[in-house]
N, CA and C atoms as a LAMMPS dump frame, in Angstrom:
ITEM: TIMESTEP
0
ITEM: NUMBER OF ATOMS
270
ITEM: BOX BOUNDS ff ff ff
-5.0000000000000000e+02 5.0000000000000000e+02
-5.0000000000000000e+02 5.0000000000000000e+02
-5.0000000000000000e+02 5.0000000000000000e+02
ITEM: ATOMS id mol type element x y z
1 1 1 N 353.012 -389.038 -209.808
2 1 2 C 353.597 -389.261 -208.5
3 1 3 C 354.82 -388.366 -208.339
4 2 1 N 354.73 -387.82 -206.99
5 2 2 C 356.28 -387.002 -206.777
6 2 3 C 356.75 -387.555 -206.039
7 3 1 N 358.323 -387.302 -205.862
8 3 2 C 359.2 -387.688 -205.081
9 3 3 C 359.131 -387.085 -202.928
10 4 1 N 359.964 -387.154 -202.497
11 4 2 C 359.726 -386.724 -201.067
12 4 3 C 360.438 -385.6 -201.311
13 5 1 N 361.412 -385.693 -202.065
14 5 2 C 362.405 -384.329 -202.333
15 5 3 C 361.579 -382.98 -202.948
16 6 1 N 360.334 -383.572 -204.029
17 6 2 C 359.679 -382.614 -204.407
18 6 3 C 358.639 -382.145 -203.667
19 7 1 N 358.032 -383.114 -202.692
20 7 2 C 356.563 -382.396 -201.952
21 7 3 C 357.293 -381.72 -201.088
22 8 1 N 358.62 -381.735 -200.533
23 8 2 C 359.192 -381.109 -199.315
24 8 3 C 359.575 -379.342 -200.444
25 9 1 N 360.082 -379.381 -201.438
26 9 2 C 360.604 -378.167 -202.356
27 9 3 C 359.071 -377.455 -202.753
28 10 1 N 357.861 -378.301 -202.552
29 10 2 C 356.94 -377.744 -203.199
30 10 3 C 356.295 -376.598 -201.584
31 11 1 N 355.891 -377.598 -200.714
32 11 2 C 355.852 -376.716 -199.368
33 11 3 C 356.85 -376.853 -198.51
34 12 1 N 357.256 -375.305 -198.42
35 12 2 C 358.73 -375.003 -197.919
36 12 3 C 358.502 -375.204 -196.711
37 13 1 N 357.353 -374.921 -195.969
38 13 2 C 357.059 -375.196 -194.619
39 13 3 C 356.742 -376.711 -194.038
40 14 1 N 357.174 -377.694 -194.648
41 14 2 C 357.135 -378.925 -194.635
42 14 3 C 358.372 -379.751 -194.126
43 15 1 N 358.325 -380.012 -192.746
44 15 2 C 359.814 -380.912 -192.206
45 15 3 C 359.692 -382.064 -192.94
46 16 1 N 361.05 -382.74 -193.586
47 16 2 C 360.814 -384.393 -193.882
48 16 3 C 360.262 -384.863 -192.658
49 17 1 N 360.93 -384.827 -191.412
50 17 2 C 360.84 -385.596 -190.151
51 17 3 C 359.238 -384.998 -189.973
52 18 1 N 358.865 -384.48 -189.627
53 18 2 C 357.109 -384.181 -190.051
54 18 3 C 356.504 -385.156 -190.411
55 19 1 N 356.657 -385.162 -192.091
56 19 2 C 355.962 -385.965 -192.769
57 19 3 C 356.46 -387.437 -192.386
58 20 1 N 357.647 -387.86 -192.182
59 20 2 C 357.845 -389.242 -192.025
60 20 3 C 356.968 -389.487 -190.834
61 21 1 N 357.026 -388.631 -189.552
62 21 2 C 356.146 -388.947 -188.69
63 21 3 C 354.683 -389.124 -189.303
64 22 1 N 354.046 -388.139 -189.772
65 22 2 C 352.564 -388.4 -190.491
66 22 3 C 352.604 -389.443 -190.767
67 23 1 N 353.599 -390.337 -191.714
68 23 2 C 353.043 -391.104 -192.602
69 23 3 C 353.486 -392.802 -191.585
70 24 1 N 354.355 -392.657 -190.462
71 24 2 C 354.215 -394.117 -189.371
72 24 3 C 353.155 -393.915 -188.885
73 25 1 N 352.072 -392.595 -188.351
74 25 2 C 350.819 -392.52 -187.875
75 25 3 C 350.215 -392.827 -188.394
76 26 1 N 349.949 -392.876 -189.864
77 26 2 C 348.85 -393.364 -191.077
78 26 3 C 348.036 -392.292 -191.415
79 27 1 N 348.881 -391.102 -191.432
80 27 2 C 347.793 -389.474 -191.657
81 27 3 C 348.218 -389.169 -192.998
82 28 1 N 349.398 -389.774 -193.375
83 28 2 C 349.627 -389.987 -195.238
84 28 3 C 349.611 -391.18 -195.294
85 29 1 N 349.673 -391.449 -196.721
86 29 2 C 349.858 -392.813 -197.428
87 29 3 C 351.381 -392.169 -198.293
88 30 1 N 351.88 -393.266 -198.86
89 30 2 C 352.836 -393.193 -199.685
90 30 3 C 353.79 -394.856 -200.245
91 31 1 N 354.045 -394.79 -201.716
92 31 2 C 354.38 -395.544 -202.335
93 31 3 C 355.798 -395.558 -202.155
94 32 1 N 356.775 -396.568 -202.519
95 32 2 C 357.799 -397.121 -202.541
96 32 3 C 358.496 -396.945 -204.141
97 33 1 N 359.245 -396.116 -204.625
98 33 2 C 359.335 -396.54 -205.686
99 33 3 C 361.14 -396.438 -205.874
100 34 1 N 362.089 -397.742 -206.024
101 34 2 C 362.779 -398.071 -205.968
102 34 3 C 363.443 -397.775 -204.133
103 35 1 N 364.518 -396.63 -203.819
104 35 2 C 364.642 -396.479 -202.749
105 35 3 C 364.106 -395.105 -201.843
106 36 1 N 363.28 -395.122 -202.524
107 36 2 C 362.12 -393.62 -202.721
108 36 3 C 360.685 -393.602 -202.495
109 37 1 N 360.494 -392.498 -201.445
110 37 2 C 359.285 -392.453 -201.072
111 37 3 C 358.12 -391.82 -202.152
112 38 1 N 357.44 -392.17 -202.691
113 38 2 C 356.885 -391.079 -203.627
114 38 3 C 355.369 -391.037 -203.263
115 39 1 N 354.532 -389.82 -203.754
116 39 2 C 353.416 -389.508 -203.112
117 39 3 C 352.513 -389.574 -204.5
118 40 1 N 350.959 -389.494 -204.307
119 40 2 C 350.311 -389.582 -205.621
120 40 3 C 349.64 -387.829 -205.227
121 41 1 N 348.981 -387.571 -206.074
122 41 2 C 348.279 -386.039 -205.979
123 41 3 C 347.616 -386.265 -204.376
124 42 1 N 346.595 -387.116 -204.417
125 42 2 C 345.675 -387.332 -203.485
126 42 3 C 346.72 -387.005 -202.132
127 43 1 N 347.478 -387.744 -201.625
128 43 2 C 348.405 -387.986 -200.484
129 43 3 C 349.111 -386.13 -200.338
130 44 1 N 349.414 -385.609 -201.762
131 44 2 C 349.564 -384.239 -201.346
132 44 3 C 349.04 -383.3 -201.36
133 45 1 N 347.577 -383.789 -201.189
134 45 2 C 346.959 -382.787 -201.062
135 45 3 C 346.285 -382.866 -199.671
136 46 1 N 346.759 -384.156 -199.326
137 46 2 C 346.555 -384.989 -197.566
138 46 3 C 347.645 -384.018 -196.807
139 47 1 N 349.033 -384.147 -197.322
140 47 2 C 349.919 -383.239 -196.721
141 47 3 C 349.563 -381.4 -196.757
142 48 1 N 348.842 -380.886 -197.879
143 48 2 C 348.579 -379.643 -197.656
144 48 3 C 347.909 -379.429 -196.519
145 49 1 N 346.29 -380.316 -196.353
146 49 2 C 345.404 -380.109 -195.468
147 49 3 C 346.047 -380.163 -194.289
148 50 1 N 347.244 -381.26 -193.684
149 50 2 C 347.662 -381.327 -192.605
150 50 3 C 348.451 -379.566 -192.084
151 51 1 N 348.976 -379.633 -193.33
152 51 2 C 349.659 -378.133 -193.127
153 51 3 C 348.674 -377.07 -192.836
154 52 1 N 347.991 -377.134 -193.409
155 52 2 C 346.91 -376.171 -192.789
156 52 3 C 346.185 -375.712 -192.455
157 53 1 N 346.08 -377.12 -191.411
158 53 2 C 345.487 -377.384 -190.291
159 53 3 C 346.363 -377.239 -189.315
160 54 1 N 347.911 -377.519 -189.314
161 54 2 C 348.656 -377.091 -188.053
162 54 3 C 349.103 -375.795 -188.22
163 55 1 N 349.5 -375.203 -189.572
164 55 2 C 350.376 -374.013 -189.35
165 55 3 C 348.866 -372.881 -189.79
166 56 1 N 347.893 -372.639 -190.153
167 56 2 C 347.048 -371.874 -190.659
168 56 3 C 346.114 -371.995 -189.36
169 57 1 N 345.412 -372.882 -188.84
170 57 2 C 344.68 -373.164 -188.167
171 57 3 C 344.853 -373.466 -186.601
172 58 1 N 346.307 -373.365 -186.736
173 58 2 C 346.911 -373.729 -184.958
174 58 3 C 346.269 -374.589 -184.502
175 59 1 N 345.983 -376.381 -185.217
176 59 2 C 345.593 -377.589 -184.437
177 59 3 C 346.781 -377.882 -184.094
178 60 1 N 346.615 -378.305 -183.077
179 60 2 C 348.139 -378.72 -182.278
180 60 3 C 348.339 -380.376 -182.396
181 61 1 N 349.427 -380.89 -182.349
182 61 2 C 349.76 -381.897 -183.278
183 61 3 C 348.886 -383.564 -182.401
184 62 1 N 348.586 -383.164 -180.954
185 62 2 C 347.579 -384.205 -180.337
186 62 3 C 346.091 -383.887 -180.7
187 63 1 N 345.566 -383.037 -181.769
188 63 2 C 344.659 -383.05 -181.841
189 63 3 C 344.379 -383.459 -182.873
190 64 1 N 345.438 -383.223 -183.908
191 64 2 C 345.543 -383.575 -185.439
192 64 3 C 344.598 -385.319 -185.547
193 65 1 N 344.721 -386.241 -185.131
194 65 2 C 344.234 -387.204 -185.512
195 65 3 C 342.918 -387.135 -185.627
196 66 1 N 342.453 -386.655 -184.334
197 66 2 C 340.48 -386.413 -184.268
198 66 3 C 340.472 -385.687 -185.251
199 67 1 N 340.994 -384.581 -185.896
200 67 2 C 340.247 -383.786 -186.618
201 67 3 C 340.5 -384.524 -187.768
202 68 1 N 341.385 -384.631 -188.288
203 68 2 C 341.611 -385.417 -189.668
204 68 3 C 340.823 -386.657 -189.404
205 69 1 N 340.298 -387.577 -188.891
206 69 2 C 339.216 -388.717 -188.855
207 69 3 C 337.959 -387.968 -188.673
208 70 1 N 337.508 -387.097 -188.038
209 70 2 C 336.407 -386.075 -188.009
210 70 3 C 336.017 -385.894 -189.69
211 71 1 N 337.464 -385.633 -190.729
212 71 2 C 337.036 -384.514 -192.048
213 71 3 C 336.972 -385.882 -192.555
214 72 1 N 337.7 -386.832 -192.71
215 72 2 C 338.043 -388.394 -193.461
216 72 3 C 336.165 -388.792 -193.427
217 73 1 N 335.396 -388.816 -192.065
218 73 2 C 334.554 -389.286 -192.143
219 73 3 C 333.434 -388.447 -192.793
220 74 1 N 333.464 -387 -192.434
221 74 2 C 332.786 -386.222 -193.367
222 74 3 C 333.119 -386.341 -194.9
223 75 1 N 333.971 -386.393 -195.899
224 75 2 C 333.883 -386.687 -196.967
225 75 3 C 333.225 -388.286 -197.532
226 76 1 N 333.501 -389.148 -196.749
227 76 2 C 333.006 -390.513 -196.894
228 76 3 C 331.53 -390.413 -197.204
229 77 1 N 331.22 -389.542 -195.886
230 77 2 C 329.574 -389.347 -196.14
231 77 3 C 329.18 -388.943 -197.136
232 78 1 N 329.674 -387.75 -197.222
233 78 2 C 329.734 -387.081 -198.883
234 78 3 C 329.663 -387.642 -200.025
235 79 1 N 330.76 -388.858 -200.273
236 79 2 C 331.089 -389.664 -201.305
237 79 3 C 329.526 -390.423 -201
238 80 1 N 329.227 -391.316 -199.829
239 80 2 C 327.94 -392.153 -200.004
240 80 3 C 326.534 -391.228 -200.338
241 81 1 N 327.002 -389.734 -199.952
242 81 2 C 325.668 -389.232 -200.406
243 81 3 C 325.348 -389.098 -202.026
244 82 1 N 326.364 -388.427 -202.592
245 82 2 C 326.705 -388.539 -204.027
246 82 3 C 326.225 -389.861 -204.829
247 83 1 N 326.384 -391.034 -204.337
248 83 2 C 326.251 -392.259 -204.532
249 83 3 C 324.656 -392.893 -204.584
250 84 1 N 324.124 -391.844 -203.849
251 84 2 C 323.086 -392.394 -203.572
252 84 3 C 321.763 -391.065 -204.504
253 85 1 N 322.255 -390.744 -204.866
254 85 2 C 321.692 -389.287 -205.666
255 85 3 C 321.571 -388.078 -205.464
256 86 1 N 322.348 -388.016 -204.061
257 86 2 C 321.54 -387.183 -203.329
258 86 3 C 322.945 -386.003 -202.935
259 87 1 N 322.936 -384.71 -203.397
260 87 2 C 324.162 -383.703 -203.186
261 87 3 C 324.206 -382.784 -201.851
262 88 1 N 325.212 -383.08 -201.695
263 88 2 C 325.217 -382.385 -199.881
264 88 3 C 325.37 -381.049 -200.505
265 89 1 N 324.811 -380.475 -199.026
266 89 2 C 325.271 -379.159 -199.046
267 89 3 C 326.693 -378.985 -199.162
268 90 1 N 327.404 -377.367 -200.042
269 90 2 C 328.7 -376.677 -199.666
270 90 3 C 328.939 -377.173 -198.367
């Protein structure tokens, strides 16, 4: 788990106020640990995709939800296809 101080030092292009917004929307998750926000791998690698999807990809920040529930539900599928024996395409 990292701190908020470190996912913000790790991508420089990352506002705190950003991410705090992401994460009252529910587009991150994040743990509590003493008076500290801390993230697990998974959650920053939730924050990369967001990044670049807004700054690489120019989704603009009212679109961000559809697309991130769009990819959320495409991997799900993925995961139930896997599950079921069966390997998706790339």
């Amino acid at each position: 788990m990292i701190t908020l101080d470190i996912l913000c030092a790790r991508f420089t292009a990352l506002d705190p106020d950003d991410l705090r917004r992401w994460i009252a929307e529910g587009h991150v998750r994040t743990d509590r640990a003493a008076d500290d926000l801390v993230f697990t791998e998974i959650d920053v690698e939730r924050v990369r995709l967001i990044l670049e999807l807004r700054d690489v990809m120019q989704v603009n920040e009212d679109a961000l939800p559809i697309v991130l529930s769009l990819l959320d539900q495409l991997y799900e599928l993925r995961r139930k296809m896997r599950a079921l024996g069966v390997e998706p395409d790339a």
